[in-house]
C-alpha positions in Angstrom: 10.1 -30.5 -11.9 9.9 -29.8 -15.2 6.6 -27.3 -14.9 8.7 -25.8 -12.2 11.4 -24.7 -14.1 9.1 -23.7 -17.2 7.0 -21.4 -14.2 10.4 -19.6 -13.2 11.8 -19.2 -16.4 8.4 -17.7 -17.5 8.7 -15.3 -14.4 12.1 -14.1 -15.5 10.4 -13.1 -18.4 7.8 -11.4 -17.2 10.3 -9.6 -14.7 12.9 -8.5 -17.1 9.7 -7.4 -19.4 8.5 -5.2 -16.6 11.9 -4.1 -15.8 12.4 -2.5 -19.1 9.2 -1.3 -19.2 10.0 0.7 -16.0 13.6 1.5 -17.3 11.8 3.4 -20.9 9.6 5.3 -18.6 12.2 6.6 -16.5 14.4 7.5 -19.9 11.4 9.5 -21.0 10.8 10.9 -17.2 14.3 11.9 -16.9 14.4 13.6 -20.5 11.4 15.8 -19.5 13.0 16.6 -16.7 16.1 17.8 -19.2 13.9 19.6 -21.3 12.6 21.6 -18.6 15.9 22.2 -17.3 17.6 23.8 -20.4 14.4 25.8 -20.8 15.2 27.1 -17.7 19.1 27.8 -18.3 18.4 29.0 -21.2 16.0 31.8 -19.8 18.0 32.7 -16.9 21.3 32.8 -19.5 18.6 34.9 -21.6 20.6 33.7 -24.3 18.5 33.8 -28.2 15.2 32.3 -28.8 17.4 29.6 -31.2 20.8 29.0 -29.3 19.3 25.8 -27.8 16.7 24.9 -30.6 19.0 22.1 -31.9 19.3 20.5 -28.3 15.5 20.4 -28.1 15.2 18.9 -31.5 17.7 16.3 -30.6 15.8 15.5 -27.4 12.7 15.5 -29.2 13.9 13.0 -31.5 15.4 10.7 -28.2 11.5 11.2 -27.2 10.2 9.7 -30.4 12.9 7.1 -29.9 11.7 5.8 -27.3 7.9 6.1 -27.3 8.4 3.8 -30.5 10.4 0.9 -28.5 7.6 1.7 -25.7 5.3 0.2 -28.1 7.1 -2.1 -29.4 7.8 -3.4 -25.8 3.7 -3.0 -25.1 3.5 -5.2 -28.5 6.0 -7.6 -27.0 4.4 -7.8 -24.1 0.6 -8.7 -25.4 2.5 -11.5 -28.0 4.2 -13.1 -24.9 0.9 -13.0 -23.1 -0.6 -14.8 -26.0 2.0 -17.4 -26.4 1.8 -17.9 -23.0 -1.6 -20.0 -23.6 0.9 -22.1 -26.1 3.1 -23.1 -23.3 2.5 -26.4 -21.1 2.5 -25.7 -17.8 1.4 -21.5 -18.2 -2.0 -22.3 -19.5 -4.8 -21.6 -16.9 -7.3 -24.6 -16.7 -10.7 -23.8 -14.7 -13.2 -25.8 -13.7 -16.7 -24.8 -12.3 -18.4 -21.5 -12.7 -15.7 -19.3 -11.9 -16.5 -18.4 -8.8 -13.9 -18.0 -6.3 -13.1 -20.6 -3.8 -14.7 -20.0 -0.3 -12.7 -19.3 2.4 -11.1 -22.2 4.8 -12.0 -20.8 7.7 -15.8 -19.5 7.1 -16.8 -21.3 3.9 -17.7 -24.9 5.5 -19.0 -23.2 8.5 -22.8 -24.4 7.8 -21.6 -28.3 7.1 -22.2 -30.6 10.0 -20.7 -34.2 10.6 -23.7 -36.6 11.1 -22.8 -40.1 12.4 
């Protein structure tokens, strides 16, 4: 019961991580896309060489915004991958050489029942 609930709390995490993960690189998708767009008013408007060099300094800072919580979120995510080995229930025990387990259907093919 209790490793249950610590297993689908821990995959809330690991959703909501990715989900915001997903959600920066949109933000950073979508303000290329911006970029690109007000270049291309900008030279159809063939207005001056500087009339929209503040809004591209203000995107560029957004940009630097958010490649700085991208990491941090990347850093996040590696320290809850690590504390993840902390947690009863998340660690992962092995036993054997590693090798995985043979299929149900094929792998005891070649046993026999002997009476």
């Amino acid at each position: 019961m209790r490793k249950q609930q610590i297993e689908n709390a821990a995959h809330e995490v690991a959703t909501q991580v990715r989900a915001v993960e997903d959600t920066i690189d949109a933000a950073l998708a979508e303000i290329a896309e911006l970029q690109a767009r007000i270049m291309r008013a900008n030279s159809v408007a063939r207005v001056g060489f500087g009339a929209v060099h503040p809004v591209l300094e203000e995107l560029a800072a957004a940009v630097n915004g958010l490649v700085g919580a991208r990491g941090s979120v990347v850093g996040c995510h590696s320290a809850l991958a690590e504390a993840k080995g902390k947690v009863p229930g998340l660690r992962t025990v092995s036993f054997g050489d590693g090798d995985q387990c043979p299929d149900q259907k094929t792998g005891f093919a070649d046993l026999r029942i002997v009476a």
